[in-house]
C-alpha positions as CSV (number, residue, x, y, z in Angstrom):
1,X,125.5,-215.3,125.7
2,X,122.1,-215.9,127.6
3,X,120.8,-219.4,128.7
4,X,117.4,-218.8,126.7
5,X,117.1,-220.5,123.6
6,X,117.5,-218.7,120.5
7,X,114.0,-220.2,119.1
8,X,112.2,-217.8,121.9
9,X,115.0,-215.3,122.4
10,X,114.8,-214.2,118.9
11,X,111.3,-214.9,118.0
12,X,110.2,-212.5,115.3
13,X,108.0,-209.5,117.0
14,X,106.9,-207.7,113.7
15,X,106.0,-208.7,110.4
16,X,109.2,-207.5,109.2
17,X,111.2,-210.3,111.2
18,X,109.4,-213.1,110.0
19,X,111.6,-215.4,107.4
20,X,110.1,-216.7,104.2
21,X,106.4,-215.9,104.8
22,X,106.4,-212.8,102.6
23,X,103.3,-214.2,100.7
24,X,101.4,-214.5,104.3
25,X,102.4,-211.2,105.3
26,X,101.4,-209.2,102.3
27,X,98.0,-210.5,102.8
28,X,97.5,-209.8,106.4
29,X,99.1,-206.2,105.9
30,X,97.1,-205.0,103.3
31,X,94.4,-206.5,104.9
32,X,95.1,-203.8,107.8
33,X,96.1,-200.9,105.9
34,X,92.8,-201.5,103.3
35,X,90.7,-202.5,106.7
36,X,89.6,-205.5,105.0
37,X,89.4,-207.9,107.7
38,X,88.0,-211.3,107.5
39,X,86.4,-212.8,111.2
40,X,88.3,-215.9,110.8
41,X,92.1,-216.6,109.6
42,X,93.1,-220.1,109.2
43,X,97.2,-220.7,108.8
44,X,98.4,-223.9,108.3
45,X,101.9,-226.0,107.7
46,X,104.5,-227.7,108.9
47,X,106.0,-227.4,112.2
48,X,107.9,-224.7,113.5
49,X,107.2,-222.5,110.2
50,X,106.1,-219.4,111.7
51,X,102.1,-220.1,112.4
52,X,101.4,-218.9,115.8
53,X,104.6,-216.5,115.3
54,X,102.5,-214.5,112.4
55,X,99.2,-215.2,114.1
56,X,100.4,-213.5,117.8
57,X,102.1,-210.4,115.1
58,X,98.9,-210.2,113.5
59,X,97.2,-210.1,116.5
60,X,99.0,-207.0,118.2
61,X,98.7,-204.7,114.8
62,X,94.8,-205.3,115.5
63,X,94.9,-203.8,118.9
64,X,97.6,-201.8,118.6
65,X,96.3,-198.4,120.5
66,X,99.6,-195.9,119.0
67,X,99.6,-197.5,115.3
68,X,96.1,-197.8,114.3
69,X,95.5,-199.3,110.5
70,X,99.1,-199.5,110.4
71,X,100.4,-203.3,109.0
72,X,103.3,-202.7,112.2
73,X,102.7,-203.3,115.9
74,X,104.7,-200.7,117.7
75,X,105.8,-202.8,120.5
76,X,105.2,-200.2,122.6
77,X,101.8,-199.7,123.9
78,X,100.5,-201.6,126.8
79,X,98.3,-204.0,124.5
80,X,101.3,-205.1,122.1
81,X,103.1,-205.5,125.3
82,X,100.4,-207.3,127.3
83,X,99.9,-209.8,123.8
84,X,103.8,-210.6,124.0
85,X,104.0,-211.7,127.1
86,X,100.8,-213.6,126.7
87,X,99.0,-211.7,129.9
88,X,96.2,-209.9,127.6
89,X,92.7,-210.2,128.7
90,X,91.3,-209.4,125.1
91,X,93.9,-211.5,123.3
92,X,93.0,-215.4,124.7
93,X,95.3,-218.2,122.9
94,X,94.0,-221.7,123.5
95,X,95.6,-224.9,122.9
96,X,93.2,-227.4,121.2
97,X,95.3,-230.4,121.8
98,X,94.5,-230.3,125.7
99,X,91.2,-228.6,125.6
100,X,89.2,-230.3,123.0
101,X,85.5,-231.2,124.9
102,X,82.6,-229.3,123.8
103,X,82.2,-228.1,127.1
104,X,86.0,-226.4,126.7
105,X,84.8,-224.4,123.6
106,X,81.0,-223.6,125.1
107,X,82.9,-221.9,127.7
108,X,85.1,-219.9,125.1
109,X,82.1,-218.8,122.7
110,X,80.0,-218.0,126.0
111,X,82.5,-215.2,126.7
112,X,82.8,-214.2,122.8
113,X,79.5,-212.1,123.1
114,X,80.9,-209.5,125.9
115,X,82.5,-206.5,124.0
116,X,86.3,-205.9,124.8
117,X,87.1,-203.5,127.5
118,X,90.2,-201.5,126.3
119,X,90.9,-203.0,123.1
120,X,89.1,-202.4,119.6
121,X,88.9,-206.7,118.9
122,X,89.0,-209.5,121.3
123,X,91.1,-212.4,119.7
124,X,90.9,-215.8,119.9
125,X,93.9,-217.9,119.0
126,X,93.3,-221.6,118.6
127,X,96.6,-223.2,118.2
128,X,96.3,-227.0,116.5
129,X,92.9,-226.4,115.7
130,X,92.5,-229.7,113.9
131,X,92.9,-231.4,117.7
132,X,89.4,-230.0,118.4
133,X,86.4,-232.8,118.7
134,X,83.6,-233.1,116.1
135,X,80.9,-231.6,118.9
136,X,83.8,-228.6,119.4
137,X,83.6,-228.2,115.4
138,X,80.1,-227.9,115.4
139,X,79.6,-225.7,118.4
140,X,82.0,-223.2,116.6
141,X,80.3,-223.3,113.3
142,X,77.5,-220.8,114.2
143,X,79.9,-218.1,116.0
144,X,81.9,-218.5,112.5
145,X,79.7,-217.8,110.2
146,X,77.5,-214.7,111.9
147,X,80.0,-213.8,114.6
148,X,79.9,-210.3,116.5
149,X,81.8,-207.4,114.6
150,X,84.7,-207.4,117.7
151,X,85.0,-211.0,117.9
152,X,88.4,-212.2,115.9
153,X,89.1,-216.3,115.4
154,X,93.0,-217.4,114.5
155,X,93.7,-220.9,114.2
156,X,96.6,-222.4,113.3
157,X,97.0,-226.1,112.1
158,X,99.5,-228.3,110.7
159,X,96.8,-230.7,109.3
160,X,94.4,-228.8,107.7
161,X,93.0,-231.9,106.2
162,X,90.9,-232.9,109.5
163,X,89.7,-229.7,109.9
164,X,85.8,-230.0,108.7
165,X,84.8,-228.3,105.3
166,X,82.6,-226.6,106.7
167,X,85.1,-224.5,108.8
168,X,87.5,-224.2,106.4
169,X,84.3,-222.5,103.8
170,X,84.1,-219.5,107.0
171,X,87.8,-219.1,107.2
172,X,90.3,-217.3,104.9
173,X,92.8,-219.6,104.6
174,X,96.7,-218.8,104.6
175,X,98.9,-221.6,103.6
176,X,102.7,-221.5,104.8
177,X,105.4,-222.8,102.8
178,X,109.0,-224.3,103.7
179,X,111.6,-221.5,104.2
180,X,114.2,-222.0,101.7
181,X,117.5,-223.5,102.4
182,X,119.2,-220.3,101.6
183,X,116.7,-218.2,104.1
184,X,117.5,-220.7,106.8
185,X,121.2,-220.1,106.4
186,X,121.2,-216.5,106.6
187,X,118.9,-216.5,109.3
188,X,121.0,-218.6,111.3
189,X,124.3,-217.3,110.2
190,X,122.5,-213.4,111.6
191,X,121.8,-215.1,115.0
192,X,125.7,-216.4,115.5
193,X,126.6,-213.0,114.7
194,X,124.1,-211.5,117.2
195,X,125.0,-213.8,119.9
196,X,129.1,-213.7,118.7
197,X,129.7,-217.3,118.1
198,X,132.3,-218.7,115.9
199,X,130.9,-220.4,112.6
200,X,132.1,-221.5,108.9
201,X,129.8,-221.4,106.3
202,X,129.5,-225.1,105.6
203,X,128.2,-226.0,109.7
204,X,125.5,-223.7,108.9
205,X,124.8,-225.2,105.7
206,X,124.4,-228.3,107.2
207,X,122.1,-227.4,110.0
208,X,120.0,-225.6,107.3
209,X,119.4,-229.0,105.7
210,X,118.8,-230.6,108.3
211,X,116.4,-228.6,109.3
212,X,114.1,-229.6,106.1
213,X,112.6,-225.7,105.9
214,X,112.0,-225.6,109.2
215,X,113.1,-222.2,111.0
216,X,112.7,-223.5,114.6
217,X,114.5,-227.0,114.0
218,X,117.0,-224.9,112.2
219,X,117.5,-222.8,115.6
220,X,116.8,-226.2,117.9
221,X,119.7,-227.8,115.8
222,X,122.1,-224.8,116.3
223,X,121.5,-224.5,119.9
224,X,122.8,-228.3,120.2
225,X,125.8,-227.4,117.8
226,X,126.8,-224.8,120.2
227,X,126.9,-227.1,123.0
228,X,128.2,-229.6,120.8
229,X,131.5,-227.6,119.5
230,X,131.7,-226.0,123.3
231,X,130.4,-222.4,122.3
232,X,131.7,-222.6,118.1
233,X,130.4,-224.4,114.9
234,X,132.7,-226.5,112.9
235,X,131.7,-228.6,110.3
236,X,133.2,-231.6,111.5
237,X,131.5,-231.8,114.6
238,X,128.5,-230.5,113.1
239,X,128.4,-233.5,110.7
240,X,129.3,-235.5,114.0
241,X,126.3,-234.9,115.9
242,X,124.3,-234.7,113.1
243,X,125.0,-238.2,111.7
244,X,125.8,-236.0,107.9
245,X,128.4,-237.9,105.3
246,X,130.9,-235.6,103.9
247,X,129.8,-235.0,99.7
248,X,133.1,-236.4,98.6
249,X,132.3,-239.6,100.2
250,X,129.0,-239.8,97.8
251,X,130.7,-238.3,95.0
252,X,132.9,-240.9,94.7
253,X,130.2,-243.9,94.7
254,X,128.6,-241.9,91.8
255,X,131.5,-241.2,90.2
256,X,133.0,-245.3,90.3
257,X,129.1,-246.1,89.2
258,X,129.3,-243.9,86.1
259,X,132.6,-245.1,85.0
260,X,131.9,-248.6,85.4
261,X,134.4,-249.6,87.7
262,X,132.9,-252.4,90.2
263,X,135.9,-252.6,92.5
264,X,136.4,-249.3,93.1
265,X,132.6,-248.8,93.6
266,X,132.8,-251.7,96.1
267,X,135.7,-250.1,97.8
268,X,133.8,-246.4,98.0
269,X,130.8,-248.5,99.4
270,X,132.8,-250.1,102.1
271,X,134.5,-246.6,102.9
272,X,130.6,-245.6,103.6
273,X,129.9,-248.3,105.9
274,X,132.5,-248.0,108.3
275,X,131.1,-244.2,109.1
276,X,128.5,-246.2,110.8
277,X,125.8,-244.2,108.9
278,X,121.8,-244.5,108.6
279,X,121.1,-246.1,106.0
280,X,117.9,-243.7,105.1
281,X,119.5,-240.5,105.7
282,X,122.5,-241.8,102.9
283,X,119.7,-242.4,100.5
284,X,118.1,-239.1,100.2
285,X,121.2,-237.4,100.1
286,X,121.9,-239.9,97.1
287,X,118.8,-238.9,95.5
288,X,119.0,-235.4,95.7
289,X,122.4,-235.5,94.6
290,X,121.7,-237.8,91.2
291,X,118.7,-235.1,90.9
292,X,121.3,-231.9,91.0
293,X,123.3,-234.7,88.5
294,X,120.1,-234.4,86.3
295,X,119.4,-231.1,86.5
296,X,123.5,-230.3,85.6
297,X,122.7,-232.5,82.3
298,X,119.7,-230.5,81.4
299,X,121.9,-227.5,81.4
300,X,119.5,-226.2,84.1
301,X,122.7,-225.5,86.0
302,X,124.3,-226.4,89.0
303,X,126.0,-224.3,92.4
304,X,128.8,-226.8,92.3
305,X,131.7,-227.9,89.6
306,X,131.5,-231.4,90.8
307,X,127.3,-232.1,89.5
308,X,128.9,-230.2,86.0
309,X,131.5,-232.9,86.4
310,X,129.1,-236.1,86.7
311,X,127.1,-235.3,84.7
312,X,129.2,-235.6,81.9
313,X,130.4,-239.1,82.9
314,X,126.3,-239.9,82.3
315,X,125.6,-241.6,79.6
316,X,126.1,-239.0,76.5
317,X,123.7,-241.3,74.1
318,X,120.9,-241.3,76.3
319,X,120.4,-237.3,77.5
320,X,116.7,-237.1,78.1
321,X,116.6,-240.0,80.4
322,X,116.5,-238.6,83.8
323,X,119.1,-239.9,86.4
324,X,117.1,-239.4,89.5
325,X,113.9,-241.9,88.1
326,X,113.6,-243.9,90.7
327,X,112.0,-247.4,91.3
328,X,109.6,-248.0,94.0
329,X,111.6,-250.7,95.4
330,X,114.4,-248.7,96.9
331,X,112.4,-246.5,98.6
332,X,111.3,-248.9,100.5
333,X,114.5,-249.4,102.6
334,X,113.9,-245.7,104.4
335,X,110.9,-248.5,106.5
336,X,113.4,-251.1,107.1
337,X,115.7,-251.5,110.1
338,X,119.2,-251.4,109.6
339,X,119.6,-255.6,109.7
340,X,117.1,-255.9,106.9
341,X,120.0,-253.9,104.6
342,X,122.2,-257.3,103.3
343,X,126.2,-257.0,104.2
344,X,128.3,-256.8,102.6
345,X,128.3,-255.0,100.6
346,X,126.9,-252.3,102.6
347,X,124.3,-250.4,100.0
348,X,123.5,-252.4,97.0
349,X,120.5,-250.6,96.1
350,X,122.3,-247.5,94.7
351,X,122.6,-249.0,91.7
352,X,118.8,-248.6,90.8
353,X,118.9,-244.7,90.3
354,X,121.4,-244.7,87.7
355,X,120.5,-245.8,83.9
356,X,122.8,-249.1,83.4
357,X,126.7,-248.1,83.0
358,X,129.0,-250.3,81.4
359,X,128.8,-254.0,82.7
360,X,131.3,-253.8,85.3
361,X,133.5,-256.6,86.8
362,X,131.7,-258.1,89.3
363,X,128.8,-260.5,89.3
364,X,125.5,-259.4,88.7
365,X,123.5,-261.1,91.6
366,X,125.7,-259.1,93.8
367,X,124.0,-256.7,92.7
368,X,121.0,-258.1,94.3
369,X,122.2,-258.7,97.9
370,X,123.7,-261.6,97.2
371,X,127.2,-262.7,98.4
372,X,130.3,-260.9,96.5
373,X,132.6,-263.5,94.4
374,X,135.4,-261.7,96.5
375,X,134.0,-263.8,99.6
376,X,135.2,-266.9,97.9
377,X,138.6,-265.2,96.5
378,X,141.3,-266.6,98.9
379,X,143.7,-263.6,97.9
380,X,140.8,-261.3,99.4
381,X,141.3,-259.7,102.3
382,X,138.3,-259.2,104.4
């Protein structure tokens, strides 16, 4: 197994590689094969997403010299070759966040009006563009709107909203998404199997959400699992390292909730607090698991028996009232530090997602962080 990291030793080359972009890469194909180019292209999106992955793609199909008005780089040629290992005199990527003077991009646009030598376009690639000051901005506004027919401007931001109007009007602008959960998986599940590392299904499921539609943290994530599991992915240490709850665990709160059985619910509550667990990262997983619960009792279907399950322990009388509405107060515990979270019992405010279940057994201002009537119950043991 080599010692580089999977984010750069696997980094997509062509436009076929990339994962989950398929919307971004029709566009900049058929803007190739049609030879329809714009002088400016604009992507933006969250981190590690495929931005300056597309953009330096995109970049070697322009100057390819063996595949000309093809959407594919060949790879092959010394200007693809030259572009990939970032030694390309007509291909010049600048970071924004460490030169953003007006001075820095005076210098760049002085050089813009010199034809390229051995290539058809010279490229500029501006990564973080939004980093740039206002004088920068305004210094590249006239080169963006008449520029020369060679010159080429990628930018790539994941704040598009402070970049100026006025750049954004020159630009074609190409919006990333989130890679889906699913895409993640099989992306990283095709990388274990390249590199012949051990792996179960559920590890990789969990390093896919934990990612949060992010290919590279997806790839940083497994690159700690394998050093985590010594060289293999199990689940168990996956969820170790990764601070995840096993589902049954949060199953069972719901489940206790919906049938109305306080002591039990107190019992599954105190199970969760001895994992030691954040107590934001618990919450979302509650909330997207009472919104699968919702979606299961809208007969919108569900992957997994156990939201088909639940969801008929709802409420049957009251159908259209959506499990995951949430009130704003909860939310506000993902801000507070862990002390501010009253014990016990460890997470009262589950009980806001749910509609009301049958009163249950214990008080209700324990409900509301207050001490448990089992704290005054000689026969309790603590």
């Amino acid at each position: 197994m080599s010692s580089e990291v999977l984010a750069r030793k696997y980094r997509p080359q062509l436009f076929s590689e990339v994962v989950g972009q398929d919307h971004i890469v029709a566009v900049l194909q058929n803007s190739i094969a049609l030879e329809k180019l714009h002088h400016g292209y604009i992507f933006s999106g969250t981190r590690g997403i495929g931005k300056t992955t597309i953009a330096r793609i995109f970049a070697k199909s322009l100057n390819c010299q063996t595949n000309q008005n093809n959407p594919e780089p060949c790879n092959e040629c010394s200007a693809c070759q030259e572009i990939t290992a970032g030694r390309n005199l007509e291909f010049i990527e600048i970071d924004a966040a460490s030169r953003t003077g007006v001075d820095d991009m005076r210098e760049l646009l002085e050089s813009s009006v010199y034809k390229p030598t051995n290539s058809k376009y010279r490229i500029y690639l501006i990564d973080e563009v939004h980093m740039l000051s206002k004088s920068s901005f305004n210094a590249l506004l006239k080169t963006l709107e008449e520029p020369p027919d060679h010159l080429v401007f990628l930018m790539a931001t994941t704040e598009i909203e402070k970049v100026p109007n006025t750049v954004l009007s020159r630009c074609l602008q190409l919006n990333l998404k989130v890679v889906p959960l699913q895409s993640i998986a099989e992306h990283v599940k095709k990388l274990l199997d390249l590199e012949d590392l051990q792996s179960d299904g559920d590890s990789i499921d969990l390093i896919a959400k934990a990612a949060q539609g992010s290919i590279r943290d997806a790839l940083t994530l497994t690159d700690q699992a394998i050093a985590h599991g010594n060289g293999a992915l199990v689940k168990s240490e996956v969820a170790n390292f990764l601070g995840s709850i096993d589902d049954s665990h949060l199953f069972s709160v719901i489940r206790n909730i919906l049938l109305g059985d306080g002591d039990a619910t107190y019992i599954s509550l105190q199970a969760l607090y001895e994992f030691n667990v954040e107590y934001a990262l618990v919450l979302k997983s509650f909330i997207e698991h009472f919104h699968s619960i919702n979606m299961a009792k809208a007969s919108l279907g569900s992957n997994l028996d156990a939201y088909q399950e639940l969801a008929e322990l709802a409420d049957p009388e009251r159908p259209e009232e959506p499990l995951d509405e949430l009130r704003a107060e909860p939310l506000e515990l993902e801000e507070r530090p862990r002390s501010a979270c009253p014990l016990p019992p460890p997470f009262p405010f589950f009980f806001f997602f749910l509609p009301p279940p049958p009163p249950p057994r214990l008080s209700e201002g324990w409900f509301h962080g207050q001490s448990s009537p089992r704290e005054h119950d000689p026969d309790f043991n603590h």
